[in-house]
The first five atom37 places (N, CA, C, CB, O) and aatype in JSON, in Angstrom:
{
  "aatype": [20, 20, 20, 20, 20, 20, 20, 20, 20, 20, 20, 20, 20, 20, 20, 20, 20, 20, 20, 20, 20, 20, 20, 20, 20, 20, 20, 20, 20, 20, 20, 20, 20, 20, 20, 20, 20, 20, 20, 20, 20, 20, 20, 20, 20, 20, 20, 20, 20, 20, 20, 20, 20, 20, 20, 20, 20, 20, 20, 20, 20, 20, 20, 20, 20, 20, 20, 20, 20, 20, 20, 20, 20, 20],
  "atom_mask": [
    [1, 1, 1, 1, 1],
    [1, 1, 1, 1, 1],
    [1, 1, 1, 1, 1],
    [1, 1, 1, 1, 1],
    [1, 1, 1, 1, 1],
    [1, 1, 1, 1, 1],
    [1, 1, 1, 1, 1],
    [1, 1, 1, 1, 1],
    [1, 1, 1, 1, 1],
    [1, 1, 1, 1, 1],
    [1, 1, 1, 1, 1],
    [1, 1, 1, 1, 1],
    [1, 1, 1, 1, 1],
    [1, 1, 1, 1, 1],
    [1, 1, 1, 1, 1],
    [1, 1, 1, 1, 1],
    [1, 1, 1, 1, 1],
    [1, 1, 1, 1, 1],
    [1, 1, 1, 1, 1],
    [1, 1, 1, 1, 1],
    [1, 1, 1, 1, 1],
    [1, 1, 1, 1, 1],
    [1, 1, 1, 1, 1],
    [1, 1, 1, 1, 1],
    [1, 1, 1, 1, 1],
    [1, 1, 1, 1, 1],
    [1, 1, 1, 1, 1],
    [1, 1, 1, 1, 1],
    [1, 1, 1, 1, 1],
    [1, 1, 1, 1, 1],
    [1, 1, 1, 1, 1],
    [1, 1, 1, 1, 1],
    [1, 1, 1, 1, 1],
    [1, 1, 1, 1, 1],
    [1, 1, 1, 1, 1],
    [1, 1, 1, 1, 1],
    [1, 1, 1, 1, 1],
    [1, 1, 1, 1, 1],
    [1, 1, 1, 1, 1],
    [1, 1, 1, 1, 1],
    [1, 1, 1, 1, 1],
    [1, 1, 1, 1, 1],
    [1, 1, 1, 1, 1],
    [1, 1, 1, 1, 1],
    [1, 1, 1, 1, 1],
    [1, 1, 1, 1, 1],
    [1, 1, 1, 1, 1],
    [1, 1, 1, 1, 1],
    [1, 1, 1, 1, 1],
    [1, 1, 1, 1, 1],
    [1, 1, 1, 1, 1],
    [1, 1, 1, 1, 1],
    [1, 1, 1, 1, 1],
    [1, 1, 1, 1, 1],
    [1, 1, 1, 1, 1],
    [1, 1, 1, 1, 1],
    [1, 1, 1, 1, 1],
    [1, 1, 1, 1, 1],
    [1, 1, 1, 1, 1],
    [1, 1, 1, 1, 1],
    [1, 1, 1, 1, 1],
    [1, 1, 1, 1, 1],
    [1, 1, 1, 1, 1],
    [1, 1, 1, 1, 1],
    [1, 1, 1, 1, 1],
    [1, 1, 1, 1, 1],
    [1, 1, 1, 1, 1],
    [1, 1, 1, 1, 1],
    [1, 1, 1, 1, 1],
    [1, 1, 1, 1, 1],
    [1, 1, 1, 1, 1],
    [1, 1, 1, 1, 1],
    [1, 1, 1, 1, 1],
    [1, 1, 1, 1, 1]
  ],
  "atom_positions": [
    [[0.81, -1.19, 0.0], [0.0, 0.0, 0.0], [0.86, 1.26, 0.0], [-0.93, -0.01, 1.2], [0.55, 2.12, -0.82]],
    [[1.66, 1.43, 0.62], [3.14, 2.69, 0.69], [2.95, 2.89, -0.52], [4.98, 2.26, 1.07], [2.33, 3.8, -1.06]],
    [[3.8, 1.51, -1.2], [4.82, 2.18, -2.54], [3.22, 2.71, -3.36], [6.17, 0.55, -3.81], [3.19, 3.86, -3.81]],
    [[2.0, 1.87, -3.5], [0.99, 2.63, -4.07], [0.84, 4.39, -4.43], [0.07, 2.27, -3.24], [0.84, 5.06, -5.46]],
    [[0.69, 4.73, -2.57], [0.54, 5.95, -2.53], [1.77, 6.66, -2.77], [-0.04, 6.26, -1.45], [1.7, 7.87, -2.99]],
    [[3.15, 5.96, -2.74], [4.28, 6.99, -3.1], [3.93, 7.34, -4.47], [5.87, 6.42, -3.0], [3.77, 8.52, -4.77]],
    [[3.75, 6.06, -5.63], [4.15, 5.84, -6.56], [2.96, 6.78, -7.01], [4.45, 4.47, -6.91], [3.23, 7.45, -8.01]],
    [[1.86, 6.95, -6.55], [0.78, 7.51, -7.64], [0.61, 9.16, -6.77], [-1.07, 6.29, -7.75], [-0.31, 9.97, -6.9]],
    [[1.39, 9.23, -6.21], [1.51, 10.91, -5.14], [3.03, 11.41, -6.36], [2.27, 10.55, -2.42], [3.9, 12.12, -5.87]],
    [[3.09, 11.18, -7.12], [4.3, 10.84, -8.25], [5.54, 11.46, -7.5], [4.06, 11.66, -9.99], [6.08, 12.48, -7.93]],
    [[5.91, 10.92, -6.53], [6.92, 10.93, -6.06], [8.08, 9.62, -6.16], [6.51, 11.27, -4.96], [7.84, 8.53, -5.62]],
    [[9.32, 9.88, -6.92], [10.32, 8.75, -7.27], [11.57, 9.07, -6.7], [10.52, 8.53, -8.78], [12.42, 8.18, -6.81]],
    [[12.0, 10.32, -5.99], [13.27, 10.22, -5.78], [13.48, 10.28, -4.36], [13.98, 11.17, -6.5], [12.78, 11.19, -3.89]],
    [[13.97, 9.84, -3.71], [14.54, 9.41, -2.5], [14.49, 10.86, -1.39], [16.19, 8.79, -2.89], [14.83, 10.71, -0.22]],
    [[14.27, 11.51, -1.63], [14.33, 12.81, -0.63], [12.69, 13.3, -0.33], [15.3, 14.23, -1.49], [12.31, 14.03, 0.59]],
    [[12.12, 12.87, -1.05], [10.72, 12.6, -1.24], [10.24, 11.45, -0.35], [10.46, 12.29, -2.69], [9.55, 11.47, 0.67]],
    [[10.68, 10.7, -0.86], [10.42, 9.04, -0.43], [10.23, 9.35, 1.36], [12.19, 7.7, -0.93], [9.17, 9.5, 1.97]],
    [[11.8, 9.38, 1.98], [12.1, 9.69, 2.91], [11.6, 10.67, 3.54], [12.97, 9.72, 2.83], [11.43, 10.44, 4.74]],
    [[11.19, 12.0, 3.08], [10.04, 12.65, 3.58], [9.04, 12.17, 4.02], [9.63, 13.26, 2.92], [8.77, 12.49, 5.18]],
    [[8.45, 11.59, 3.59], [6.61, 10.67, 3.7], [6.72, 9.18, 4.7], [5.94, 9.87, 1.58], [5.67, 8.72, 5.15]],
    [[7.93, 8.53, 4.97], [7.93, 7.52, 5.08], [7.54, 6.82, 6.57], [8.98, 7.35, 4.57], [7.16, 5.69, 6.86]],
    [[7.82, 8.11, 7.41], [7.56, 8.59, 8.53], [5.63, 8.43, 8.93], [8.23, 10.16, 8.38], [5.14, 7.98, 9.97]],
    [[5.11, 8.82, 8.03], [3.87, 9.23, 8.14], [2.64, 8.11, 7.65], [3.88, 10.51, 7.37], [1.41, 8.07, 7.62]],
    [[4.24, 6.9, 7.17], [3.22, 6.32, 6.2], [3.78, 4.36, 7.61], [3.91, 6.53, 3.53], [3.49, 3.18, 7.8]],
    [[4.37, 5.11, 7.91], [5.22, 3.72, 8.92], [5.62, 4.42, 10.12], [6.86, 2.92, 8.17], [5.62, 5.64, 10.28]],
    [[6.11, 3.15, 11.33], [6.54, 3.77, 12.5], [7.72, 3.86, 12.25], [6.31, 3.21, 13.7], [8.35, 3.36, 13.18]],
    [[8.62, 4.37, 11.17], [9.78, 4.52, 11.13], [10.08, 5.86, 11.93], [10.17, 4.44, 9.79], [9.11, 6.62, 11.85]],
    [[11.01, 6.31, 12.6], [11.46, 7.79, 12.7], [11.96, 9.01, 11.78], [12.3, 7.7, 13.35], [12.45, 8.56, 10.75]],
    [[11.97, 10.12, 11.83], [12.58, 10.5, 10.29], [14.04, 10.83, 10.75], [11.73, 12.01, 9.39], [14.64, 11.79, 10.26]],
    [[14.61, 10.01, 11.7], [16.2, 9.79, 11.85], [16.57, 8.45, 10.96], [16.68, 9.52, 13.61], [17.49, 8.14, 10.19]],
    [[15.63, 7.95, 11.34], [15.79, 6.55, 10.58], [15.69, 6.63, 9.0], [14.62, 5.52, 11.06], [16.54, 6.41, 8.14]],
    [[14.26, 7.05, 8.93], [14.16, 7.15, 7.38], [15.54, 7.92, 6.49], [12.71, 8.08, 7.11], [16.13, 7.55, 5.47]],
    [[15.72, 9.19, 7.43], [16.87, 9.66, 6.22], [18.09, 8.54, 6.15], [17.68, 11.34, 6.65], [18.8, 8.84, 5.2]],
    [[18.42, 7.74, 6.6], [19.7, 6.89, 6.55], [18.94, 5.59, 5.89], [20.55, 6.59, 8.23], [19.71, 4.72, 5.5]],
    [[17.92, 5.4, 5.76], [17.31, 4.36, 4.6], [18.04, 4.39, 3.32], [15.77, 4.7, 4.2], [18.09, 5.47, 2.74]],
    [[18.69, 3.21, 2.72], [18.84, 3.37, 1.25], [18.16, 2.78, 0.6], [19.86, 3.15, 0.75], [17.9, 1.58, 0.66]],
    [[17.7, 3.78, -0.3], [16.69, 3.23, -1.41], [17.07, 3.07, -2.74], [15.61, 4.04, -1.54], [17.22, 4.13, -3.35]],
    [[17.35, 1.62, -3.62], [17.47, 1.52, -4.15], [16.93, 2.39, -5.84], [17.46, 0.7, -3.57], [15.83, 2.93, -5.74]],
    [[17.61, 2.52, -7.21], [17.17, 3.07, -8.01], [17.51, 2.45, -9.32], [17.45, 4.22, -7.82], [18.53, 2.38, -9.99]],
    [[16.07, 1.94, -9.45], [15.62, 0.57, -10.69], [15.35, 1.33, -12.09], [13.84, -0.45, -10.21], [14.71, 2.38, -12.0]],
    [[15.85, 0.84, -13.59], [15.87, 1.38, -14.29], [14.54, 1.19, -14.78], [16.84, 1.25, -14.84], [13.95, 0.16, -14.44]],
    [[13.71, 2.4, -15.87], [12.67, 2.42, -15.89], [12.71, 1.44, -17.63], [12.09, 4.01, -15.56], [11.64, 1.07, -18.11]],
    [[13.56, 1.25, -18.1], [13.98, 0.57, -19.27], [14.25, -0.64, -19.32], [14.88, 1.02, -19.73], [15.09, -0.7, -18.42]],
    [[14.15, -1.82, -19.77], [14.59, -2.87, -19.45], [15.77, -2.99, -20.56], [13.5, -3.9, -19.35], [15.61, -2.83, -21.77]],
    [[17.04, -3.33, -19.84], [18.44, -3.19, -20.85], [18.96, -4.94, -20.8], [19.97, -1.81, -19.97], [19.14, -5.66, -19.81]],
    [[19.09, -5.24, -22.2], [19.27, -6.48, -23.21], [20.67, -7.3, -22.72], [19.45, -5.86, -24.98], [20.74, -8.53, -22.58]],
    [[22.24, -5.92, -22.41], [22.92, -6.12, -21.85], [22.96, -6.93, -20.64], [23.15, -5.35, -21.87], [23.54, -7.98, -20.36]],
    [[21.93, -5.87, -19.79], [22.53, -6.73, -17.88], [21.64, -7.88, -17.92], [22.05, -5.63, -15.93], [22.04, -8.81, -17.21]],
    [[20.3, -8.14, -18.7], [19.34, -9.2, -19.3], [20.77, -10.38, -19.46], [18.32, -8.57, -21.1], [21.1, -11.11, -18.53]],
    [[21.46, -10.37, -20.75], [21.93, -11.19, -20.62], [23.37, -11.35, -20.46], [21.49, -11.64, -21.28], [24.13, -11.91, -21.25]],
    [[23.74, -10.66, -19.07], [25.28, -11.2, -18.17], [24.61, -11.96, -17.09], [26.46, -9.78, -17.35], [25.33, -12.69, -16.41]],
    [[23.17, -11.9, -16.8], [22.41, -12.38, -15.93], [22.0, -14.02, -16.37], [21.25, -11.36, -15.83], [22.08, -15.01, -15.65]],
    [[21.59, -13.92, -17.68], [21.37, -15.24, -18.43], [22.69, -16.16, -18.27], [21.06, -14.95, -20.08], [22.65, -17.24, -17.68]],
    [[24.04, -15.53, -18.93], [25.06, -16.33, -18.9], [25.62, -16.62, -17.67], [25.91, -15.91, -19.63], [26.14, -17.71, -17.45]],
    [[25.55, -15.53, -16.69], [25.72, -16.35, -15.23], [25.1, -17.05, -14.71], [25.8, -15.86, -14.32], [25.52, -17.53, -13.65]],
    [[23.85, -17.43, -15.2], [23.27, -18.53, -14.54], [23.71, -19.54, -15.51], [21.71, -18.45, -14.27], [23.73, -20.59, -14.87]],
    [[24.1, -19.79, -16.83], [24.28, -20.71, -17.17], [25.78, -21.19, -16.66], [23.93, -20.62, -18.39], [26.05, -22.32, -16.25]],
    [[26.49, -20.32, -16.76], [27.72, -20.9, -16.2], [27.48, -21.71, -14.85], [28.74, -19.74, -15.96], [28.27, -22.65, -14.94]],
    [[26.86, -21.82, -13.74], [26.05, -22.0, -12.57], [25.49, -23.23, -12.89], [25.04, -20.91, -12.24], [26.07, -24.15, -12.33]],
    [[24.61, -23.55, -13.55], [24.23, -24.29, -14.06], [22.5, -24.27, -13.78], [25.07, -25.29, -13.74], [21.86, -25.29, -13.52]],
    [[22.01, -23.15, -13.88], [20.69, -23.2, -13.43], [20.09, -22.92, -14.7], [20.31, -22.24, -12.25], [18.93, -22.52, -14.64]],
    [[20.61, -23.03, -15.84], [20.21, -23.2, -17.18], [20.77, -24.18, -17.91], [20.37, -22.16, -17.82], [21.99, -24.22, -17.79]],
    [[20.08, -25.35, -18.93], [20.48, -25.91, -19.47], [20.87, -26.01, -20.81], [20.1, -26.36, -19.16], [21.24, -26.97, -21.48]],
    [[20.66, -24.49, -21.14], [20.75, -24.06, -22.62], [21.06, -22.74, -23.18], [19.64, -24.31, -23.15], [20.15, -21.92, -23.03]],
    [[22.16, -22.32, -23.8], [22.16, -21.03, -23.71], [20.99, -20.3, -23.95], [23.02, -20.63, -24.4], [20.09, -20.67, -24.69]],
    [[21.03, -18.91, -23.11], [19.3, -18.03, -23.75], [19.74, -16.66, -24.51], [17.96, -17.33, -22.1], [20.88, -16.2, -24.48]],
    [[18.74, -16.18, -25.11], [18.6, -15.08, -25.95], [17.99, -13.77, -25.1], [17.67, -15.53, -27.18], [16.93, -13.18, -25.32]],
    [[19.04, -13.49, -24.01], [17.97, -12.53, -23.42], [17.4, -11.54, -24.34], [18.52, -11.74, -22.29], [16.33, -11.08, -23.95]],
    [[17.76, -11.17, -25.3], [17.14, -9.71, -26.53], [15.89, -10.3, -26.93], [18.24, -9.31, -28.29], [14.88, -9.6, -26.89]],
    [[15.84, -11.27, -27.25], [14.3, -12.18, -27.35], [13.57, -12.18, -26.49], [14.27, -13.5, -27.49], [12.41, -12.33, -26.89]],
    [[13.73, -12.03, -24.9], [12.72, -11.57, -23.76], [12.44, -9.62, -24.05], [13.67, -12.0, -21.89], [11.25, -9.31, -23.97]],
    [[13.16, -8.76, -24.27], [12.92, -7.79, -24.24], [11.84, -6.95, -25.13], [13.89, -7.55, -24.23], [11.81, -6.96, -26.36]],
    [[11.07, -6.29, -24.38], [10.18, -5.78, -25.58], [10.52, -4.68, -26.2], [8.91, -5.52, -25.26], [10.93, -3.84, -25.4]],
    [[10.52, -4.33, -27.28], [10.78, -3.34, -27.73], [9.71, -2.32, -28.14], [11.48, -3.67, -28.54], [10.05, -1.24, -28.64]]
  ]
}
């Protein structure tokens, strides 16, 4: 429910975030400012798609090489 109301209060950047977070949880806003919040690309990139593919195959949690550019939509 948070990220809801962050996400549609169109707030995305972290100084924001941390502003509200207080109000929205029993966090403190000592606490909240030392929160790190991660920052996810809004693009999906073909590259880290597939160093992700080939490390799992090296691993062995794939049994076949994959085409990550073939998952991506364009």
């Amino acid at each position: 429910m948070l990220r809801f109301k962050i996400m549609s209060a169109g707030i995305g950047c972290a100084p924001n975030t941390r502003q509200i977070l207080p109000s929205y949880t029993s966090t403190s806003a000592k606490l909240a400012a030392e929160v790190h919040l991660s920052a996810y690309p809004t693009t999906p990139d073909a590259a880290a798609l597939q160093r992700l593919a080939n490390l799992m195959l090296s691993a062995g949690m794939l049994s076949s090489p994959l085409d990550a550019s073939a998952l991506v939509f364009r």
